[in-house]
N, CA, C and O of each residue as an XYZ file, in Angstrom:
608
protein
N     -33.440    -38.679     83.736
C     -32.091    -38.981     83.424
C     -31.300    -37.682     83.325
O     -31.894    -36.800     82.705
N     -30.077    -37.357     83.803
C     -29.260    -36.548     84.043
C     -28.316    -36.230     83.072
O     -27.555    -37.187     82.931
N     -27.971    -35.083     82.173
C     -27.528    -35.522     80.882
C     -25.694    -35.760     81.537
O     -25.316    -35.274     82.603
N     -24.823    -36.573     80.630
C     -23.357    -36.928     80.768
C     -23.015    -36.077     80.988
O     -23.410    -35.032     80.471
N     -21.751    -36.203     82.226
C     -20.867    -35.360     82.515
C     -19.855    -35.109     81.293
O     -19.375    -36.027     80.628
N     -19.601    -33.779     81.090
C     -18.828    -33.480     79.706
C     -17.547    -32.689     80.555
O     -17.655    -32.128     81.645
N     -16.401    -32.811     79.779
C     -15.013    -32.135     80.055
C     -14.910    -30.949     80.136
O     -15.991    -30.685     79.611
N     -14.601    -30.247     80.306
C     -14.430    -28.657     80.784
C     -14.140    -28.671     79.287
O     -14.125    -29.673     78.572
N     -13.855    -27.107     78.830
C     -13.559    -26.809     77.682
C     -12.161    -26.605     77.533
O     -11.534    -26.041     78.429
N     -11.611    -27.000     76.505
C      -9.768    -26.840     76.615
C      -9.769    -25.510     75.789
O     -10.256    -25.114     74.729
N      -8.938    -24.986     76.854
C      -8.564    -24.046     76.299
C      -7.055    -23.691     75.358
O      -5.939    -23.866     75.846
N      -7.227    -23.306     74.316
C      -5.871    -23.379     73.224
C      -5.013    -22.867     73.563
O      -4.061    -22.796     72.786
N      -4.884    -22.063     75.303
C      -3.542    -21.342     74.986
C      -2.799    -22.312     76.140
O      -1.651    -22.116     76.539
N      -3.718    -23.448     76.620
C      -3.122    -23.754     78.192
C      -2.551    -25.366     77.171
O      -3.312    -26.302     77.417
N      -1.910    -25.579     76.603
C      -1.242    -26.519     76.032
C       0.085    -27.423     77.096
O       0.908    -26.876     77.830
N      -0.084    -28.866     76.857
C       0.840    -29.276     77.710
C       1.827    -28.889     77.474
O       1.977    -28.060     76.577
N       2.948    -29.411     78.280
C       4.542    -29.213     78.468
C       5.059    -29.684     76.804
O       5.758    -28.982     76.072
N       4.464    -31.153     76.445
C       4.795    -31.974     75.790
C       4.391    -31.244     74.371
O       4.999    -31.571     73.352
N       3.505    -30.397     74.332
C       3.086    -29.417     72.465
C       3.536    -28.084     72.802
O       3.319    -27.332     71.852
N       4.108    -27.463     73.839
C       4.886    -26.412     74.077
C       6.265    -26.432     73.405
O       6.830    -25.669     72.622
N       6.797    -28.272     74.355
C       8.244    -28.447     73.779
C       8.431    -28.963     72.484
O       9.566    -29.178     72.060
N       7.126    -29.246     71.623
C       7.223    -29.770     70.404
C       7.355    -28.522     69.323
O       8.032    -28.468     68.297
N       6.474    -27.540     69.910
C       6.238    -26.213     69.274
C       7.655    -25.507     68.958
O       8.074    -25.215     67.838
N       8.356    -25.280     70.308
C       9.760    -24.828     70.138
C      10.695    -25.203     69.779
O      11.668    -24.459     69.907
N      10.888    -26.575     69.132
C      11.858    -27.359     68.409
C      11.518    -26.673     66.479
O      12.187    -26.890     65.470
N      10.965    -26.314     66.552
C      10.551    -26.199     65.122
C      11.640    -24.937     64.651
O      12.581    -25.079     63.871
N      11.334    -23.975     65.181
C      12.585    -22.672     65.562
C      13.476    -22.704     65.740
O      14.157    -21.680     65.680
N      13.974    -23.848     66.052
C      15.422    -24.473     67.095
C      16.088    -25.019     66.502
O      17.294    -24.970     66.744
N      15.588    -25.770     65.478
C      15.433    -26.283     63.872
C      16.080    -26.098     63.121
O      17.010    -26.685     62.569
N      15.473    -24.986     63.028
C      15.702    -23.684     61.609
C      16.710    -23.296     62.043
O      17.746    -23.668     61.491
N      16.769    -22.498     63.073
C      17.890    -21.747     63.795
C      19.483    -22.605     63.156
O      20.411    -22.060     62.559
N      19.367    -23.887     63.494
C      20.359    -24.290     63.492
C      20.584    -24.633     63.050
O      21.678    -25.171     63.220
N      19.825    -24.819     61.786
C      19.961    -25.321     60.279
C      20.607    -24.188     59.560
O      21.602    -24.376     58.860
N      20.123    -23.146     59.701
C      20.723    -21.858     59.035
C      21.990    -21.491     59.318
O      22.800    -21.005     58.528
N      22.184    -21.793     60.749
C      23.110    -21.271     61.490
C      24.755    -22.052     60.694
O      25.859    -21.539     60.510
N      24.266    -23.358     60.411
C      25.171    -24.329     59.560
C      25.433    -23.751     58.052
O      26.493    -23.682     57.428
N      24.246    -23.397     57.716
C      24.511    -23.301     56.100
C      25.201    -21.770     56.203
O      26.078    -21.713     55.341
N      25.129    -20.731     56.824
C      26.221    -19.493     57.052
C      27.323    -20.028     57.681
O      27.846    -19.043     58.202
N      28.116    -21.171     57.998
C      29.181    -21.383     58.686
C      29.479    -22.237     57.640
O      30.631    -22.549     57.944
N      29.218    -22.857     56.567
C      29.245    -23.616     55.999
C      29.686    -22.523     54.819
O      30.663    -22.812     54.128
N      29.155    -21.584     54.641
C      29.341    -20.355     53.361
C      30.922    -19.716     53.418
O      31.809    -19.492     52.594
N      30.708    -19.531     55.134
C      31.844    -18.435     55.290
C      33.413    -19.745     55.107
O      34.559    -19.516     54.720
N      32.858    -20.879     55.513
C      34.550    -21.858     55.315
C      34.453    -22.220     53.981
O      35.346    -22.900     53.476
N      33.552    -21.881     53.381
C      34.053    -21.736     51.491
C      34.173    -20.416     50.944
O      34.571    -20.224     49.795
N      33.899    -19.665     51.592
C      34.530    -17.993     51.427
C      36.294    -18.060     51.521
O      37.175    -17.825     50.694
N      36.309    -18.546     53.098
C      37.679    -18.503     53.776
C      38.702    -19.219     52.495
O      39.738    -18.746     52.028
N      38.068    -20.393     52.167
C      39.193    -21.559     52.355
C      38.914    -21.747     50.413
O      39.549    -22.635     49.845
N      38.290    -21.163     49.879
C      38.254    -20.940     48.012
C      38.145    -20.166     47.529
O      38.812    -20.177     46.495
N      37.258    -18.807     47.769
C      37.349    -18.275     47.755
C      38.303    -17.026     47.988
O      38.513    -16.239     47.064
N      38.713    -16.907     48.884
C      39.780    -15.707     49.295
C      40.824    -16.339     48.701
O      41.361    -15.726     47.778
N      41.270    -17.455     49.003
C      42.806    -17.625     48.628
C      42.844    -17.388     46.761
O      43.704    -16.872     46.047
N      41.528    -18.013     46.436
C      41.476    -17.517     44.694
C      41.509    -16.221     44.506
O      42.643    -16.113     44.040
N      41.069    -15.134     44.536
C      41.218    -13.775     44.623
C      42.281    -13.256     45.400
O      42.341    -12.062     45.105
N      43.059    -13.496     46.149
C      44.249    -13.516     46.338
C      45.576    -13.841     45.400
O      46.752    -13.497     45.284
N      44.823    -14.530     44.941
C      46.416    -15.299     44.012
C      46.051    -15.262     42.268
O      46.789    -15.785     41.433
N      44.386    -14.320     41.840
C      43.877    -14.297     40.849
C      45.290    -12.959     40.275
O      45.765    -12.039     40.941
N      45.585    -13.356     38.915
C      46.758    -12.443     38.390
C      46.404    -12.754     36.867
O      46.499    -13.845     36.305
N      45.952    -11.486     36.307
C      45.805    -11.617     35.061
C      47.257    -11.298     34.189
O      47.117    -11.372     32.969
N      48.350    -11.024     34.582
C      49.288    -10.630     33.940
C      50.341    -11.781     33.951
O      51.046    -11.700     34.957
N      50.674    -12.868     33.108
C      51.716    -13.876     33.341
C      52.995    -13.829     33.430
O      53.625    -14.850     33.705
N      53.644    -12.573     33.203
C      54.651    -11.895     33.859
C      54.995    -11.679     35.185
O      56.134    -11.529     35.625
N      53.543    -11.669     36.037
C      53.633    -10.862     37.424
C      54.392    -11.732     38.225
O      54.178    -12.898     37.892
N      55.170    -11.631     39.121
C      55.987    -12.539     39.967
C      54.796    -13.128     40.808
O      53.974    -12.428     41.398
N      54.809    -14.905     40.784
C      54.217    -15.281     41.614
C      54.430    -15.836     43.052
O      55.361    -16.525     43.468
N      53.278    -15.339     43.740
C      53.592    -15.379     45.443
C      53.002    -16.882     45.789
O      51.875    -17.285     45.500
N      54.005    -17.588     46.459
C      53.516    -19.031     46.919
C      52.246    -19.087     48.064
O      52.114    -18.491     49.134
N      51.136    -20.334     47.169
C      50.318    -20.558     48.465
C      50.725    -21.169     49.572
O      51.620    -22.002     49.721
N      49.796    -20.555     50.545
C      50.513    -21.095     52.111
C      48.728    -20.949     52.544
O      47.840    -20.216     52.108
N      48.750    -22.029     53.601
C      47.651    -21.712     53.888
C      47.615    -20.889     55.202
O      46.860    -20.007     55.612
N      48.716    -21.508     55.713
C      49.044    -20.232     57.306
C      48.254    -18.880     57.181
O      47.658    -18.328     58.106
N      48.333    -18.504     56.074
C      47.514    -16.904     55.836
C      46.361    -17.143     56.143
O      45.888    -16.047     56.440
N      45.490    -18.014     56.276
C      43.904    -18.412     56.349
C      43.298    -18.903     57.047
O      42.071    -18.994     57.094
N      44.649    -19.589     58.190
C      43.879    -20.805     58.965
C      43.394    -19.864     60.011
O      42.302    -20.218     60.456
N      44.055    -18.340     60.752
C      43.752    -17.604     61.978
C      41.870    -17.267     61.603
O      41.095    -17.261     62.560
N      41.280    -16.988     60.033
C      39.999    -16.775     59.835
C      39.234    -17.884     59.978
O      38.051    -17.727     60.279
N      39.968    -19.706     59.720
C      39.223    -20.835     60.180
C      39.069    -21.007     61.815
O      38.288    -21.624     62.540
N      40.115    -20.219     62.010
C      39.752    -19.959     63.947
C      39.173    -19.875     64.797
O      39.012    -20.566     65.803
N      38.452    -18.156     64.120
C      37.852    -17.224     64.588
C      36.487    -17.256     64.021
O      35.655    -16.394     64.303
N      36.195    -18.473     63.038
C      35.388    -18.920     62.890
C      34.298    -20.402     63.844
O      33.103    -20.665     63.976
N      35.562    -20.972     64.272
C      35.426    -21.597     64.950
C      34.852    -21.409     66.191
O      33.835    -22.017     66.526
N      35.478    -20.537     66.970
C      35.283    -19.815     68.015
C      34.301    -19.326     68.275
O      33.863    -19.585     69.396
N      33.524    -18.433     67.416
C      32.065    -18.383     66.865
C      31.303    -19.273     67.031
O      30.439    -19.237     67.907
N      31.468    -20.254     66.222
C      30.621    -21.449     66.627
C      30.807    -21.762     67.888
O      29.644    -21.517     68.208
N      31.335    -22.130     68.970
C      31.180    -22.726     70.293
C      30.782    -21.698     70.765
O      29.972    -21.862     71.677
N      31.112    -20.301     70.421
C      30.295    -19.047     71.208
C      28.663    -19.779     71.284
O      28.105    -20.310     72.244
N      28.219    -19.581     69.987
C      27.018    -19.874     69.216
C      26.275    -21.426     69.798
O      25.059    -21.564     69.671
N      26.995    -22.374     70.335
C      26.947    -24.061     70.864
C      26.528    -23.515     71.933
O      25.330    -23.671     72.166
N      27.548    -22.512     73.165
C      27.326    -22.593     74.184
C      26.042    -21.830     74.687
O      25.407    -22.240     75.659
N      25.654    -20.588     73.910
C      24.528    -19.863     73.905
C      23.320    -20.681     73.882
O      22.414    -20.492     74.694
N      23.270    -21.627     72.936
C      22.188    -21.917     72.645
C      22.111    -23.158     73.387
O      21.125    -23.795     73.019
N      22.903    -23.859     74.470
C      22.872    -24.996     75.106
C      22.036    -24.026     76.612
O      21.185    -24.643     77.252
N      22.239    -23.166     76.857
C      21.887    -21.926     77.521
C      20.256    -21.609     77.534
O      19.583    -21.307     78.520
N      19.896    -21.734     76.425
C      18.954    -21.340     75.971
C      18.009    -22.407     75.434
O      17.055    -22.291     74.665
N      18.531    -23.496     76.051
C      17.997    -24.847     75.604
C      17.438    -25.447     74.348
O      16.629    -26.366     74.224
N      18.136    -24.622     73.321
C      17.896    -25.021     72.164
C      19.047    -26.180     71.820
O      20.224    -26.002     71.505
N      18.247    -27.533     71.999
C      19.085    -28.810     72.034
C      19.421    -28.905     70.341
O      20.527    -29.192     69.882
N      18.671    -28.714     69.849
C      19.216    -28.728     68.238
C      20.058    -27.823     67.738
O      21.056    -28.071     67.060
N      19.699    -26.867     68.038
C      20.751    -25.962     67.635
C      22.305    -25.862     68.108
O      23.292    -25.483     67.478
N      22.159    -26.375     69.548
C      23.673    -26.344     70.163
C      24.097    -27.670     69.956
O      25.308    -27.888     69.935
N      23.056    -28.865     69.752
C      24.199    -30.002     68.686
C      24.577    -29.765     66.896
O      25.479    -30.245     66.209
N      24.061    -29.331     66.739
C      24.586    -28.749     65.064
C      25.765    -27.790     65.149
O      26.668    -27.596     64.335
N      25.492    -27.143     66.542
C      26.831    -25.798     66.186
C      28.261    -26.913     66.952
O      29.448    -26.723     66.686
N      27.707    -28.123     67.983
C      29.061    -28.614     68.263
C      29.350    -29.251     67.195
O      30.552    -29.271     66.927
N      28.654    -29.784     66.486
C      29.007    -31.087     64.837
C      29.716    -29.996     64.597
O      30.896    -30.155     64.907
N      29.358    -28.495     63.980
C      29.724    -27.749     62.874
C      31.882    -26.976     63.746
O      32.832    -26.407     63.209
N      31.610    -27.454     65.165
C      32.762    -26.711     66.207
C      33.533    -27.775     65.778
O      34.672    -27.459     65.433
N      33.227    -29.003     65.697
C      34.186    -30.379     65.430
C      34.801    -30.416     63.856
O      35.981    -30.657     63.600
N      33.750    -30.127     62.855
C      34.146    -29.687     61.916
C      35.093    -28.534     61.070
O      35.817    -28.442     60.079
N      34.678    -27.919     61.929
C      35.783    -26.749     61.533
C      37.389    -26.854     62.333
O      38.466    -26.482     61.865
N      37.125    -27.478     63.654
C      38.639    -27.979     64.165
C      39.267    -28.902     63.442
O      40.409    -28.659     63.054
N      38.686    -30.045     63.149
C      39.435    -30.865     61.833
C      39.982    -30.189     61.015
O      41.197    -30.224     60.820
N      39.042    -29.342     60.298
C      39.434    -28.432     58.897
C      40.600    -27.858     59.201
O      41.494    -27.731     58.365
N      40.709    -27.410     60.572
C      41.722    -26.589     60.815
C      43.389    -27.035     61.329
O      44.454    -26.458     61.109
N      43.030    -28.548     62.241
C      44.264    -29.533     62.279
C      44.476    -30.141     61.385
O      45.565    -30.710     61.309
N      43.390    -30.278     60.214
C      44.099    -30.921     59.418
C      45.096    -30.243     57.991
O      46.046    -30.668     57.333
N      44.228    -28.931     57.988
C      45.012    -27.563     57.019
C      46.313    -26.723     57.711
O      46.898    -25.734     57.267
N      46.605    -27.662     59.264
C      47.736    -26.888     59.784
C      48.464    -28.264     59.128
O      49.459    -28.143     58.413
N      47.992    -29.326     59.375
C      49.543    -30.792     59.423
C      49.878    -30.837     57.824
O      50.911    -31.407     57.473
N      48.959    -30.202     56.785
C      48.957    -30.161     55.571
C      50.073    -29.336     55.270
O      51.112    -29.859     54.867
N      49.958    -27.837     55.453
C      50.756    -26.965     55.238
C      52.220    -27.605     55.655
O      52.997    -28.103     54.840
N      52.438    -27.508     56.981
C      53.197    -27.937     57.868
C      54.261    -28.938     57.307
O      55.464    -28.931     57.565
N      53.128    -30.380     55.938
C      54.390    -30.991     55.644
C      54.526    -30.372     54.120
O      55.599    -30.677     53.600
N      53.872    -29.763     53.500
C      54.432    -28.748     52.871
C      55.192    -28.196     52.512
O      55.688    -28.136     51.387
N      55.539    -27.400     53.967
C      56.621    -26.738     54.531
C      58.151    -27.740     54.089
O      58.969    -27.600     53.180
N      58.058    -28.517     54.951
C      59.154    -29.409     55.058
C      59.319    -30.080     54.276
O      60.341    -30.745     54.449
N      58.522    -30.400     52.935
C      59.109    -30.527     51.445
C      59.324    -29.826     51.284
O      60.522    -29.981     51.047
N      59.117    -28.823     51.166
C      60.148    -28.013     50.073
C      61.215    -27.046     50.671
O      61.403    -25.901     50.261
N      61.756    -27.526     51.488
C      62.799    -27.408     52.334
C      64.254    -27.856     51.904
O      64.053    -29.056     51.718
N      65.302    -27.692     51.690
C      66.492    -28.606     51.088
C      66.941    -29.198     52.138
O      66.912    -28.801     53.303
N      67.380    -30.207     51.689
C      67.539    -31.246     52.319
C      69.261    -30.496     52.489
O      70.000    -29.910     51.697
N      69.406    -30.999     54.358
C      71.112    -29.858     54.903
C      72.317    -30.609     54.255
O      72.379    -31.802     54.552
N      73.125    -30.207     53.560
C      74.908    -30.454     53.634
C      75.275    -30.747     54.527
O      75.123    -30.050     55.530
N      76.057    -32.162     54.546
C      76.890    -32.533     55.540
C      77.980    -31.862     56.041
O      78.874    -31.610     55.233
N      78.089    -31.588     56.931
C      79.362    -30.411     57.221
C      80.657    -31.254     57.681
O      80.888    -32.463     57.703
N      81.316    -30.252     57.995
C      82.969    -30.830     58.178
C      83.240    -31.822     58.843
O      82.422    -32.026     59.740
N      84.266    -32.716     58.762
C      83.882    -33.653     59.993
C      83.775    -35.384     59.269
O      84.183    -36.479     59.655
N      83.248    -35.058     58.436
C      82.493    -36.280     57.453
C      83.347    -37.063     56.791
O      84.116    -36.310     56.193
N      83.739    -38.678     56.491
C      84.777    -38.552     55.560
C      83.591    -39.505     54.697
O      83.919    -39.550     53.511
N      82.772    -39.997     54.871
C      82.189    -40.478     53.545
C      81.670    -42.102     53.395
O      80.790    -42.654     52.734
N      82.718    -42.568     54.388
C      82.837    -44.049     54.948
C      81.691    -44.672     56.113
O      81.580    -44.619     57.337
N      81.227    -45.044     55.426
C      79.756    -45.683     56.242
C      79.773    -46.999     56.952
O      78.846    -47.250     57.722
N      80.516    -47.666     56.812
C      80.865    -49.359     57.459
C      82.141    -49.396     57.689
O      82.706    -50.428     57.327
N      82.627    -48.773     58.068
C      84.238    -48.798     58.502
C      85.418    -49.573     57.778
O      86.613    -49.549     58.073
N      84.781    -50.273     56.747
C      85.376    -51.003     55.668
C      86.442    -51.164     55.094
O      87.217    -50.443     55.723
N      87.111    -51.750     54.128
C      87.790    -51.451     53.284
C      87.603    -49.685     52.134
O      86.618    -49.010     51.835
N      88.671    -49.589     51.905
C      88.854    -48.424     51.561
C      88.377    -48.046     50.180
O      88.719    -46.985     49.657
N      87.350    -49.184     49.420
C      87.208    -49.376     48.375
C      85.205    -49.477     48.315
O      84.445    -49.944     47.466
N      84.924    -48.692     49.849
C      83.433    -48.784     49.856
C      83.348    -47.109     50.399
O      82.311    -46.618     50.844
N      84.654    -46.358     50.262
C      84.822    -45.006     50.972
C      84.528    -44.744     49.369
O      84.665    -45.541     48.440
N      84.022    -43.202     49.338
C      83.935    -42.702     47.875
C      84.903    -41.789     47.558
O      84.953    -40.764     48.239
N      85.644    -41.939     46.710
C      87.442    -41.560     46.474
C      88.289    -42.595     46.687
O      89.396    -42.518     46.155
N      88.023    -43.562     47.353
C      89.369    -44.369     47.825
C      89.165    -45.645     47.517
O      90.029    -46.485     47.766
């Protein structure tokens, strides 16, 4: 009797496609897990940070300077920008996790940023005075009797 044919020996470094691409997700992972929680740091740096130390005044005398966020949104930008740098690199580099976390984190920070412009923006236009009617005007709104004019 002939002893069983046995399998070649596997060797540990010749691994399929399928524990290669499982292997490199683990890194890809991290990468882009981290990559979130520093983009995640710096838009609470930007956006609570700075403007608090900015406007921190220990003296209650000191003339105070109005918040605006306009001063902050060009650093939610250029933050942004970063990130799709960071999306497109790593879509490049076929790190599929990492370049969907940095587009979530690219979508996120554009909200933050249309929505801290339409904020300001109506802001703005409260506290705006409302214009004086100029010359021209007599007061009379329904062409009425002279007793719905104000004076007459």
């Amino acid at each position: 009797m002939s002893p069983s044919p046995s399998s070649p020996p596997v060797d540990p470094g010749s691994a399929g496609p399928r524990r290669r691409e499982r292997a490199r997700r683990g890194p890809d992972a991290a990468a882009g897990c981290a990559l979130a929680l520093l983009e995640l740091a710096a838009l609470a740096v930007i956006l609570l940070a700075w403007p608090f130390l900015d406007h921190f005044e220990l003296d209650p005398q000191a003339p105070r300077e109005p918040f605006t966020l306009w001063r902050y949104l060009p650093a939610v930008a250029v933050l942004g920008g970063l990130v799709l740098v960071a999306a497109v690199l790593a879509a490049r580099a076929r790190a599929a996790v990492t370049a969907v976390s940095q587009a979530a984190m690219g979508v996120l920070i554009a909200a933050v940023l249309l929505g801290g412009a339409a904020l300001q923006r109506h802001e703005d236009e409260r506290g705006r005075p409302v214009p004086a009617p100029t010359g021209g005007f007599s007061g009379c709104r329904s062409g009425g009797d002279s007793h719905e004019c104000p004076g007459g």
